[in-house]
C-alpha positions as CSV (number, residue, x, y, z in Angstrom):
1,X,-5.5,-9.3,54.3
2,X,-2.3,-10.9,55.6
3,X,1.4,-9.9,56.8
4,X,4.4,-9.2,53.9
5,X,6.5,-11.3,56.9
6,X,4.5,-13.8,56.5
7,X,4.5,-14.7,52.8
8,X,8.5,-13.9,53.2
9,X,9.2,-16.8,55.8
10,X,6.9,-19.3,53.7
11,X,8.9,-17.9,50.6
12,X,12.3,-18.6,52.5
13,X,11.2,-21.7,53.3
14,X,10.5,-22.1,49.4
15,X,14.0,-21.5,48.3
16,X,15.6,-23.5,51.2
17,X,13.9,-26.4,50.0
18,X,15.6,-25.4,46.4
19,X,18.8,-24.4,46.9
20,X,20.8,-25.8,50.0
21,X,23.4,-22.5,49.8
22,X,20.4,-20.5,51.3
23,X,21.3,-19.5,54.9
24,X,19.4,-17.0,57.2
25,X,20.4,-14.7,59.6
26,X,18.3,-13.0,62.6
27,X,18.9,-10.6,65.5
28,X,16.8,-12.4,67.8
29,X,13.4,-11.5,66.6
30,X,13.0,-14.8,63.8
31,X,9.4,-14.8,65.7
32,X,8.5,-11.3,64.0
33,X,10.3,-11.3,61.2
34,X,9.2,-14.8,60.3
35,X,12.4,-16.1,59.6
36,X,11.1,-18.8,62.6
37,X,9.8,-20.9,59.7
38,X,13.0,-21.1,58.1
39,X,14.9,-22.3,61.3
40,X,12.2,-24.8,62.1
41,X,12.8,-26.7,58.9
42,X,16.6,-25.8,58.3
43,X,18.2,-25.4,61.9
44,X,21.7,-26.0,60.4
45,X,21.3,-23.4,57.9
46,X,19.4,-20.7,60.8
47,X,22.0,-18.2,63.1
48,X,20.4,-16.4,65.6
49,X,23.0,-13.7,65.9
50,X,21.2,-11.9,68.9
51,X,20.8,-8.3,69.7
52,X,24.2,-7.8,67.6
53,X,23.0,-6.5,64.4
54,X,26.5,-5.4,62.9
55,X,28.2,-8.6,63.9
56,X,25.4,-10.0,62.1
57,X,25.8,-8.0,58.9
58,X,29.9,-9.0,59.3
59,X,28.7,-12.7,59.6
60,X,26.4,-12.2,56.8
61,X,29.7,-11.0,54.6
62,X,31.6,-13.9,55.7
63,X,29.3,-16.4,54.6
64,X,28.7,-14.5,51.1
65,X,32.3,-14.7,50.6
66,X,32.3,-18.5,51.1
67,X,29.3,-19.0,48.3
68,X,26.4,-19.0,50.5
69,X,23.2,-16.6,49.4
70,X,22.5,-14.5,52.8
71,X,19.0,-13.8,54.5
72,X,19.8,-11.5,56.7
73,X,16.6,-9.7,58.8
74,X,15.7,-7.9,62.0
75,X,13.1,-4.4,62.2
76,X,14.2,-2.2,59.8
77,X,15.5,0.8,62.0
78,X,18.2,-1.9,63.4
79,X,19.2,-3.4,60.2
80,X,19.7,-0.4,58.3
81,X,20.9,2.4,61.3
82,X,22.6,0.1,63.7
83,X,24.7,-1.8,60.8
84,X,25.0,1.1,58.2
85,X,29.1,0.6,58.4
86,X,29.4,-3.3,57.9
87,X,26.5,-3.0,55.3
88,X,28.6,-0.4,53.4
89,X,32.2,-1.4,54.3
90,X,31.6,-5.1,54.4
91,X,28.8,-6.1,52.2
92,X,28.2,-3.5,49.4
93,X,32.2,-2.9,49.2
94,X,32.9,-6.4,48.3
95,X,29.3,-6.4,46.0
96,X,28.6,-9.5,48.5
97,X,25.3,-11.4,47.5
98,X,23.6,-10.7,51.0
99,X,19.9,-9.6,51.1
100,X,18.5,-7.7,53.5
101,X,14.7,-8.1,54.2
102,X,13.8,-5.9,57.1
103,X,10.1,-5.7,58.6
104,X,8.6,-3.0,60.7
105,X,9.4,-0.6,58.6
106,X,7.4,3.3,58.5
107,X,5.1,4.8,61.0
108,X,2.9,1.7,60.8
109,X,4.6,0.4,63.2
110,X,2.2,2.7,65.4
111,X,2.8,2.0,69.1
112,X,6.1,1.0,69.6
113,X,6.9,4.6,68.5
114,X,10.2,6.9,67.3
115,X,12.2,4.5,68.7
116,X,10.9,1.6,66.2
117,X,9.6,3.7,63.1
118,X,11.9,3.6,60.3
119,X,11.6,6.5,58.3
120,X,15.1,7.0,57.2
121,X,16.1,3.8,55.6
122,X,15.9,3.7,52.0
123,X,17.7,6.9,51.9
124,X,20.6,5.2,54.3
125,X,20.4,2.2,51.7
126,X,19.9,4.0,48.4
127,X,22.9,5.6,48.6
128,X,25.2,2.7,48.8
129,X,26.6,2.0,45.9
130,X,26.0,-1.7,44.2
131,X,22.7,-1.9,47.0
132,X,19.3,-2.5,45.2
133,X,16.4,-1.3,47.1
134,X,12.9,-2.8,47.0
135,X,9.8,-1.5,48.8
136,X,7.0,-4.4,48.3
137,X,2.9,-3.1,47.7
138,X,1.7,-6.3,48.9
139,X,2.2,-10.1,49.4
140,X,2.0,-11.4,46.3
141,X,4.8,-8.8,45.1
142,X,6.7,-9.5,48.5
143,X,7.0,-13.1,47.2
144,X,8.3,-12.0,43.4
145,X,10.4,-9.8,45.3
146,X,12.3,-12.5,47.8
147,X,12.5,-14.8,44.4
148,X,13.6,-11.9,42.3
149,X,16.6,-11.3,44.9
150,X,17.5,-14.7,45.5
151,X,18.8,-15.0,41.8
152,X,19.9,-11.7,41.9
153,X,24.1,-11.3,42.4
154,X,25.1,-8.2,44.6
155,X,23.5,-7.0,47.7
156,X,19.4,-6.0,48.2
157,X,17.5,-4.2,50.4
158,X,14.1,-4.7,50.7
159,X,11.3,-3.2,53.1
160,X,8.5,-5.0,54.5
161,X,5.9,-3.3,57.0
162,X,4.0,-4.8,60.3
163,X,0.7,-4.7,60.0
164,X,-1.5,-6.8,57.5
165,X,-2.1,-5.5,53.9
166,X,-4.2,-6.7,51.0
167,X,-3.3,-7.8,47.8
168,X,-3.9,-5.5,44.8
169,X,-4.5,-6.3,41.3
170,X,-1.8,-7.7,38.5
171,X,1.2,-6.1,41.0
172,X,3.6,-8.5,38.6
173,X,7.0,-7.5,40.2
174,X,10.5,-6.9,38.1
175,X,13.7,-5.7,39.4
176,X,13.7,-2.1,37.9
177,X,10.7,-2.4,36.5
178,X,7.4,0.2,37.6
179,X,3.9,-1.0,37.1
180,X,1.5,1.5,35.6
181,X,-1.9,0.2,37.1
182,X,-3.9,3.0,36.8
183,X,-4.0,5.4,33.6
184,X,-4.7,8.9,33.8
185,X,-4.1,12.1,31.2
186,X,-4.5,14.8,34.1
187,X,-2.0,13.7,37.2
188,X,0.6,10.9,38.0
189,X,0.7,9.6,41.3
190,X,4.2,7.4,42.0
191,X,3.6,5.6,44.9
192,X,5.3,2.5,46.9
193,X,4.4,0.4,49.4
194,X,1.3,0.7,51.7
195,X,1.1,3.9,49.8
196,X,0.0,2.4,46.2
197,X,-3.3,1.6,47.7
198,X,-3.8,4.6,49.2
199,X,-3.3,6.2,45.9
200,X,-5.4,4.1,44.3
201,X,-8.2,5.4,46.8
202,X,-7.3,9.0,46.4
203,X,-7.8,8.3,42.2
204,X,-11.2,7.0,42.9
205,X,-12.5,10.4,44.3
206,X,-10.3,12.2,42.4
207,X,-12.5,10.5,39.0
208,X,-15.6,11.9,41.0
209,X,-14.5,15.4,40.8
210,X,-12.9,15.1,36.9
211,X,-9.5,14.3,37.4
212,X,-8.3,11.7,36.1
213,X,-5.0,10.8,37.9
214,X,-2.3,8.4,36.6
215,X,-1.2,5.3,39.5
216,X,2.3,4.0,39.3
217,X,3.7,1.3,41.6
218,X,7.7,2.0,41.7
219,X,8.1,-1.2,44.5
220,X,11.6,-0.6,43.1
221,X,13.3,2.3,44.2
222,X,17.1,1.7,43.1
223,X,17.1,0.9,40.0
224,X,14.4,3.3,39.3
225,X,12.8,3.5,36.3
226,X,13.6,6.6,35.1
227,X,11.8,5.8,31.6
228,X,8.2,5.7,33.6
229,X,8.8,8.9,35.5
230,X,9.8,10.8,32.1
231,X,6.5,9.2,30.7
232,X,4.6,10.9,33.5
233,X,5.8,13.9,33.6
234,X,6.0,14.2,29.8
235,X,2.0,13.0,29.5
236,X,0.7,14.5,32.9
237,X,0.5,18.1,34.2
238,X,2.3,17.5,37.2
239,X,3.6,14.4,40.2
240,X,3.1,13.4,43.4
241,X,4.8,10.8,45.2
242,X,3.2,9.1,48.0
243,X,5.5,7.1,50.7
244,X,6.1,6.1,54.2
245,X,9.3,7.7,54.8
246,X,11.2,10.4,55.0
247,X,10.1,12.9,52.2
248,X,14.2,13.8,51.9
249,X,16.2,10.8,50.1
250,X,13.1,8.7,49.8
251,X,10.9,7.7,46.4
252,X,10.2,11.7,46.4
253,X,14.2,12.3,46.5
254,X,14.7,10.0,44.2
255,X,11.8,11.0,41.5
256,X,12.7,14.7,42.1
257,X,16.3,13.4,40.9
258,X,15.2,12.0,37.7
259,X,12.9,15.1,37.1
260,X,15.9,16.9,37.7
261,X,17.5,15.4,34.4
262,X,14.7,16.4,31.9
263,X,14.9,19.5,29.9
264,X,11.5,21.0,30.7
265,X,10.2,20.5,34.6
266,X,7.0,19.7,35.9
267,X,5.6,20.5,39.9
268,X,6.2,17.9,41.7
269,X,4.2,17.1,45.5
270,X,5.5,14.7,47.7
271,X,3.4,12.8,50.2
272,X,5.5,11.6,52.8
273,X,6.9,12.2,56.4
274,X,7.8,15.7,56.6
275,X,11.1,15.6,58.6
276,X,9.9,14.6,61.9
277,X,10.2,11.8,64.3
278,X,7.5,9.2,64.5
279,X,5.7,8.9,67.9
280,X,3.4,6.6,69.5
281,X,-0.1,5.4,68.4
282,X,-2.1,3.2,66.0
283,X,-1.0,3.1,62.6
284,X,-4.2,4.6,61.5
285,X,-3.8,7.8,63.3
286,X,-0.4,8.0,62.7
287,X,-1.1,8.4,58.7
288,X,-3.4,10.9,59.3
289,X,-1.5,13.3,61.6
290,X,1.7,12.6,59.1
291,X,-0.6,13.4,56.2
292,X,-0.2,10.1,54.8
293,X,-3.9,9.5,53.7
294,X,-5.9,9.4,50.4
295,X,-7.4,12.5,51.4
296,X,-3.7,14.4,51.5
297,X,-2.9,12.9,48.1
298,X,-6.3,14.5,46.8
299,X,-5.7,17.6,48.2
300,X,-2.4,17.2,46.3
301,X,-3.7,16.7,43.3
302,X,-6.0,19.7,43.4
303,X,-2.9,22.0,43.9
304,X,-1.6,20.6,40.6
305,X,-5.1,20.2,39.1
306,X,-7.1,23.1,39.7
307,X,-10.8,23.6,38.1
């Protein structure tokens, strides 16, 4: 078990050492975010922008401009609500190579509450044009991920979480690319982030009662990969999609999308937070009373599935 923040400041540190155009940007929480390692060994390439988050994103644009490859990071309510305009307008706009890695993301963030507990950003960043989004299972795809949109030329967004997660199985990561890591005739479930391994738990039980449920990892969101959710709903009696956001513009907006292009339809469940405000409380009584568990992707699956 270990944080996604911290195998993104070690893998900052990684491309510092690499590429001396890598510059970082914080809004005075480099502590949380991790982005602290970077300053300590690169203070001339580290801007602690403050509590300014859209004069940070304008900075961020500025430096793109010049030739610099942009870190830019802060909790991921801030960077994608407060600075929505100068991410649009300045960054996206201009197709600027500035990457966005924002932490605290979802109702994980348990007690700091609705205040903290971003469950509206990928649908604020998917629907920039020219932004990638990117929504990490665990570290070892975190680190691909931060590689994978160094060398990558246009803007990225991707969504790291607070607490500490473990690392799952062969999660190889590819820009666009979905990881089938569970087969299954009876039931696809399309997950992403902290929510792949709860749907991997749900498929476990779900093999007990003689179901045998598909597992895809979509870590990214925009580009998705449309050919993988044709697959599943071609070879599968139905989908669920299991996130911790928003269940409107999310990974279940954007599957429902691609389902939408296909000539014959298939149900379609989505697991996610149900248009409500996160509150207060640890993160694992949070996913339970926002239905967020293994247990609500079974019962899910048995709506789809029945014996």
């Amino acid at each position: 078990m270990q944080y996604q923040r911290n195998v993104y400041g070690e893998t900052l540190v990684e491309l510092g050492r690499e590429n001396k155009d890598i510059v970082v940007l914080d809004a005075d929480l480099s502590s949380s975010t991790r982005t602290a390692f970077f300053a300590r060994e690169f203070p001339e390439r580290f801007f602690n922008m403050g509590v300014a988050e859209q004069n940070m994103m304008a900075t961020a644009a500025g430096l793109a401009s010049c030739g610099k490859i942009v870190f830019v990071s802060t909790f991921a309510l801030f960077a994608s609500g407060r600075a929505w305009d100068q991410i649009r307008n300045s960054i996206c706009y201009n197709n600027f190579n500035v990457k966005i890695v924002a932490t605290h993301s979802g109702i994980s963030v348990g007690p700091d509450g609705a205040s903290h507990q971003a469950l509206e950003d990928i649908a604020l960043m998917r629907v920039i044009p020219k932004m990638f989004v990117i929504v990490p299972a665990d570290c070892h795809q975190t680190r691909q991920a931060v590689l994978a949109a160094a060398k990558h030329l246009g803007p990225v967004y991707i969504r790291l979480g607070r607490p500490k997660i473990e690392d799952l199985e062969n999660q190889d990561f590819e820009i666009g690319k979905a990881n089938i890591i569970r087969k299954g005739k009876d039931i696809s479930i399309i997950a992403c982030g902290i929510m792949v391994k709860q749907a991997l738990d749900a498929a476990e039980i779900l093999k007990k009662e003689g179901v045998e449920a598909r597992v895809v990892n979509m870590s990214t969101l925009k580009p998705i990969d449309k050919k993988t959710i044709f697959d599943c709903a071609k070879e599968t009696k139905g989908i669920i999609t299991a996130e911790e956001h928003s269940v409107i513009g999310g990974l279940g907006g954007a599957v429902s999308e691609a389902i939408a292009e296909m000539p014959s339809k298939k149900p379609l469940r989505k697991i996610g937070v149900q248009d409500r405000f996160g509150q207060s409380g640890e993160p694992a009584e949070l996913m339970k009373e926002y239905g967020l568990t293994k247990e609500d992707i079974v019962r899910a699956a048995k709506e789809l599935c029945p014996n």
